[in-house]
N, C-alpha and C positions, 0 to 999 in steps of 0.2 A: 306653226300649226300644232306642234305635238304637245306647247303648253295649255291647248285648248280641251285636249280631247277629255276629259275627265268631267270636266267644264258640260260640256256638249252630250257626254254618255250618262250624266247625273237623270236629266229626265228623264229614263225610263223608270222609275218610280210614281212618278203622276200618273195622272189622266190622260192630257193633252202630250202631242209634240211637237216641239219647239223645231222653227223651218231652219233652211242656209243663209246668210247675209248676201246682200242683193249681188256678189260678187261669186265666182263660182269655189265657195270654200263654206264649211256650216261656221256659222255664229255663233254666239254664247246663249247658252241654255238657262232658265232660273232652276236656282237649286230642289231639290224635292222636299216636299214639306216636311218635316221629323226626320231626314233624310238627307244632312246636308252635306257636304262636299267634301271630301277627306282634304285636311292641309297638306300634309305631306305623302305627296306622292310616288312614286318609284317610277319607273321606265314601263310605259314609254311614254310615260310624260314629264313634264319637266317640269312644270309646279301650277299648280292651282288655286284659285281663289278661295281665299279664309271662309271656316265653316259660320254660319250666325249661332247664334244661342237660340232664339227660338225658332220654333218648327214657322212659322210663318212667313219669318224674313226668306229674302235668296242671299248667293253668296255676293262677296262684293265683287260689283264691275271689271272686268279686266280694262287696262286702262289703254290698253293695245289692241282691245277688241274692235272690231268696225259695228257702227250700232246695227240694230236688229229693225230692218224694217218693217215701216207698219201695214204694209199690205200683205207680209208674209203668209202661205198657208201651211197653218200648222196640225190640219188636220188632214192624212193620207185618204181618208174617204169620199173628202172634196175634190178628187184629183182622179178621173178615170182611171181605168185599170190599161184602156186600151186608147191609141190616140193614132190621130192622121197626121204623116206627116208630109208637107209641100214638097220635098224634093222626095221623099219616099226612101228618105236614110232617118237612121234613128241611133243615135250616138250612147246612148248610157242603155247597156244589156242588162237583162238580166235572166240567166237559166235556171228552169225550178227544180228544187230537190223531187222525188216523188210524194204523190201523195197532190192533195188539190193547192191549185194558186190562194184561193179565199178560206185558208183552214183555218184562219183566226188562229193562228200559231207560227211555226218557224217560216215556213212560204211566205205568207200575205206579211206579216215583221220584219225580212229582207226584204220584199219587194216594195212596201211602205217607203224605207228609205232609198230606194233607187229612185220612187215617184216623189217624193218630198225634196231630196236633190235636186231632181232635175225640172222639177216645175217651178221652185224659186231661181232658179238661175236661168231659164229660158231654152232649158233644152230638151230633146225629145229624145225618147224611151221607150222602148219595146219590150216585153215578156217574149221567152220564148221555149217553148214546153216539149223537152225529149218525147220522141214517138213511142208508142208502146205503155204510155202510163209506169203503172206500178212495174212492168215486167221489163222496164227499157235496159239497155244495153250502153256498154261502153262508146259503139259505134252509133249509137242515138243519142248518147251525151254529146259527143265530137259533133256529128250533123248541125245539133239545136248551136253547138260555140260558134260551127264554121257559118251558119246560117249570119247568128249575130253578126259576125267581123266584117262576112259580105255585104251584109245589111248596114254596112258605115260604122258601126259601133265605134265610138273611141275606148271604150273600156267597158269590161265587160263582170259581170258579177255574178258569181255561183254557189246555188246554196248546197251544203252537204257534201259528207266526208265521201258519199258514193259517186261525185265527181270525179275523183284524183285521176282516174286509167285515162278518161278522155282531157282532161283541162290538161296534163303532162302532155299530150299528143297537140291538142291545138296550140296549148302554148310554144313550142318547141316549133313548131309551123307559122304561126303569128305572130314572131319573136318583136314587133313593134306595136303590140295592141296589151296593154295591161290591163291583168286579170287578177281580179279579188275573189280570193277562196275564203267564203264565211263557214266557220266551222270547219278552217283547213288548218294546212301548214305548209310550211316550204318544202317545193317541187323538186327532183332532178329530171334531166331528161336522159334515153336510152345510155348513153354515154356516160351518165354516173357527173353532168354538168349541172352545178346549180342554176336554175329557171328564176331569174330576176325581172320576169313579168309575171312573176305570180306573187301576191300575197297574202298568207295564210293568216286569218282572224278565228281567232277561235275566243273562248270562255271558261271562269271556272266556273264551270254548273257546280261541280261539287260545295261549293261557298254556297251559290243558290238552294241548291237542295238541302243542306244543313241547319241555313235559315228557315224552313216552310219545316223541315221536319221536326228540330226544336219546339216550333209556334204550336205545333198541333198536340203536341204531349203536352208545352206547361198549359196549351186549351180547355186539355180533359182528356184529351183523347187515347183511349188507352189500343185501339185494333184497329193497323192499320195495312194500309195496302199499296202496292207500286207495279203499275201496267207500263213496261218502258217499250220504246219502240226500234225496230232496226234487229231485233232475235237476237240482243244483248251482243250486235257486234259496233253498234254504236256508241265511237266516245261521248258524244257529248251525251248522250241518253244514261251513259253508263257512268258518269261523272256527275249528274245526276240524281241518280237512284240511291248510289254510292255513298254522295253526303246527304242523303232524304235519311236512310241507316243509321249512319253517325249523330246527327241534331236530334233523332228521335232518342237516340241510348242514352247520350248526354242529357238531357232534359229529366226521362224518368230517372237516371245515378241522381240527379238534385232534388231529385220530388221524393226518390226511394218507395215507388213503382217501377212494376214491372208491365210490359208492353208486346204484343206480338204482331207480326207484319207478315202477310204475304206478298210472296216480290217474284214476279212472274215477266217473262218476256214472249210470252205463246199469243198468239194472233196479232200477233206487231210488227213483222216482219213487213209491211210496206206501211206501216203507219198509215193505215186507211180505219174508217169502221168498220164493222160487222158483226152479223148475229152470233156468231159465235165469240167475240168477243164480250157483246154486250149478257151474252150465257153468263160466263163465265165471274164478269163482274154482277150481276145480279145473285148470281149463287154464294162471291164473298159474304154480299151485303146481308144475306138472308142466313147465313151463319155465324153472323154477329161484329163482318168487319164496316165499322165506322167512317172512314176515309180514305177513297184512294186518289193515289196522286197517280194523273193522267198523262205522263210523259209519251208521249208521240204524235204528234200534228192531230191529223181525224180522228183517232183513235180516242179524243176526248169526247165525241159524239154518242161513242156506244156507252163510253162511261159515265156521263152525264145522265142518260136515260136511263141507265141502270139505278144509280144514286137515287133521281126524282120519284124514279116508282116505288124508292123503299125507303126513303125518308132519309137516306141519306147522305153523304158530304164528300166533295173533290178538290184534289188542290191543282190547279192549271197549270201550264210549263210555257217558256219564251216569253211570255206577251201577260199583260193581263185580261183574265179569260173570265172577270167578274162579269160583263155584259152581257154574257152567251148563258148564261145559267144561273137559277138562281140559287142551286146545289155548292156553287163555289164559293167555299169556304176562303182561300185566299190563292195567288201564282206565286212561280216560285220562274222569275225572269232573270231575261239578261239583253242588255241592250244593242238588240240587232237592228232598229230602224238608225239610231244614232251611229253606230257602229260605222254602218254601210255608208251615212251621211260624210264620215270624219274620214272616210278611205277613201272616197271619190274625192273626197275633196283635194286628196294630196295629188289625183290626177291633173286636175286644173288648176292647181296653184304650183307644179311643175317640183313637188316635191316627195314626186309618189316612188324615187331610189331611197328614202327612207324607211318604205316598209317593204318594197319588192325585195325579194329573195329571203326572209327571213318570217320570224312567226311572230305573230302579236299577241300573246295571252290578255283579255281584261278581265277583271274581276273588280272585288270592292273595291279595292284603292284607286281604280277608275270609275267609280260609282255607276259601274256597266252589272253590276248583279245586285237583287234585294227583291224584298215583297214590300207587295202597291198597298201600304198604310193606309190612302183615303178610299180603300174602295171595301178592304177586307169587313169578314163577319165575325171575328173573333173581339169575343166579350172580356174574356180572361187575363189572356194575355197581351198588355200594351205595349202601345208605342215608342214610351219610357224605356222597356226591356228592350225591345228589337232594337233600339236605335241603340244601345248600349254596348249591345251583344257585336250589332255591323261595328260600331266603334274598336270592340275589342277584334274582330277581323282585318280591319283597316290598319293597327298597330300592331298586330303582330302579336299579340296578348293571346292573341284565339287562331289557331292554324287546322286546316281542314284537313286532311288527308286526299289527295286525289290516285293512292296505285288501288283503283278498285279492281285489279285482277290479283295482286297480293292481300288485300285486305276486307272482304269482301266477306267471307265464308271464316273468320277470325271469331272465336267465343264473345259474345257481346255480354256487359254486365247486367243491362239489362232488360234485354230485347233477345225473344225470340223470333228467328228468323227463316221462314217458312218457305225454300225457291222452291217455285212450282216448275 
């Protein structure tokens, strides 16, 4: 399985997404258009199908793959959010971060792939949503895990790092039910014992965000803006932000422009909307900032409405969020429906001591981070470049920086940088 996953995490660049093979494990994915497949991969995969030359071809067949059936559904919208089931167990969990199931962002993008999972392979699935909303608790995380496990779960899948206090507690109690932490890492329990029914999936956002911030400077774009969410105590929001900074400095050092950004974490703390954040970004836009990127689930609501009333431009986070507005400029993703497909799947192909106890970083060289080239609005800057730039990420030619708590607040050549 782990030679696939690269394979399988590549679509999150398209459109559409590619379902599991009719067995309970995900199948091969086609390559992304202008977007093709890195040849050599690092761990934790083991190699991957050769990139084509053109953007139109996919990669070549894995010759090990089981083919991809044709009833497959590849699209998570065809698939209820919510389902009945006959005995009234429901085997593949999933607990949601805060903020809404349907955000069209990190929520509904984990949850996509627990319902794409488990409806090409004939199984059933439950959400199950911490008490208290935005204000839940540790002891409302644990409730919504022990709910799932009671509720038959065989595996159970959680999104965000505001998990850890309860999934260490259920886990440590449900020591035969594994659990995938997206946007985690590896557990201990009280005892200082590593939890090998946990595994932690995470992302380099920072790769993502470096791509979308680059895009936007060699765009045109010289003012720019970054709403993250979680009160800047969230890594992946903060790894993120961190390389939105970076791509944007690097781009103007090559244009030999200078560029300013306001980067702000105030009304984000539950990554919801609100009027006072939609203030806040309508006040950027109306003193001359041109783009901001929307990193926080809901939180791209207020900013999207702020943008359209002023003419505008936002760059989306997780998912691509070209659908929901027609302000968005381009996403700056990472492949959470595929992700969550390739980690259940090592449940039920009985090879999930591969990733329990230990942490899975992807990024490019898993083709699990990039921006969605067929959907973007940028005139300027092409395909040709992006796909060049991801090339020179994927070799090692181009390295991102991810300690945004060391390097963050560092003299930038040239970018002024505005923390509100």
């Amino acid at each position: 399985m782990k030679k696939y996953l690269a394979i399988v995490l590549a679509l999150v660049m398209v459109l559409g997404m590619c379902a599991c093979g009719s067995q309970p494990a995900p199948a091969d994915t086609p390559a992304p258009a202008a977007t093709p497949a890195p040849a050599d991969t690092p761990a934790p995969t083991d190699d991957v199908a050769e990139p084509t030359e053109t953007p139109e071809a996919g990669p070549e067949a894995d010759p090990e793959a089981d083919p991809e059936p044709t009833d497959a559904i590849v699209n998570p919208d065809d698939i209820d959010d919510n389902m009945t089931s006959a005995d009234g167990k429901y085997e593949v969990a999933f607990i949601t971060d805060v903020g809404q199931l349907k955000d069209k962002s990190f929520n509904q993008g984990t949850y996509d792939g627990v319902k794409l999972y488990a409806a090409n392979n004939g199984l059933s699935y439950k959400y199950y949503q911490p008490a208290n909303g935005d204000q839940a608790t540790d002891d409302d995380r644990y409730d919504a895990m022990k709910a799932a496990v009671d509720g038959g779960a065989k595996v159970v899948v959680c999104a965000g790092f505001m998990q850890e206090g309860a999934l260490k507690r259920a886990a440590s109690e449900f020591t035969d039910v594994p659990f995938i932490f997206i946007d985690g890492y590896p557990l201990t329990d009280d005892a200082g014992n590593l939890l090998a029914n946990v595994a932690g999936i995470s992302f380099k956002e920072e790769q993502s965000g470096y791509l979308a911030g680059y895009a936007v400077v060699k765009e045109g774009f010289t003012k720019l803006g970054f709403c993250g969410g979680g009160g800047g105590t969230n890594p992946a929001c903060c790894r993120f932000g961190y390389g939105y900074v970076q791509g944007a400095n690097a781009a103007a050092a090559e244009l030999g422009v200078d560029v300013e950004m306001n980067y702000s974490w105030q009304y984000g703390a539950s990554f919801s909307a609100s009027p006072e954040l939609q203030t806040m970004a309508n006040g950027w836009y109306q003193t001359g900032t041109e783009i901001i990127f929307a990193c926080g689930g809901s939180m791209f609501q207020s900013i999207t409405a702020a943008a359209s009333a002023n003419d505008g431009w936002v760059v989306g986070v997780d998912v691509d969020q070209s659908f929901e507005s027609d302000a968005v400029l381009t996403s700056a993703m990472k492949g959470l429906s595929n992700a969550v497909q390739w980690a259940v799947g090592k449940v039920y192909d009985g090879s999930y001591a591969d990733i329990g106890g230990v942490g899975t970083a992807l990024g490019a060289t898993d083709g699990a981070v990039g921006l969605p080239t067929a959907t973007w609005s940028m005139e300027q800057y092409t395909v040709e470049e992006y796909s060049a730039q991801l090339a020179d990420i994927v070799s090692g030619a181009l390295t991102v920086d991810d300690d945004y708590e060391g390097g963050l607040e560092q003299e930038w050549s040239n970018l002024k940088l505005n923390i509100v």
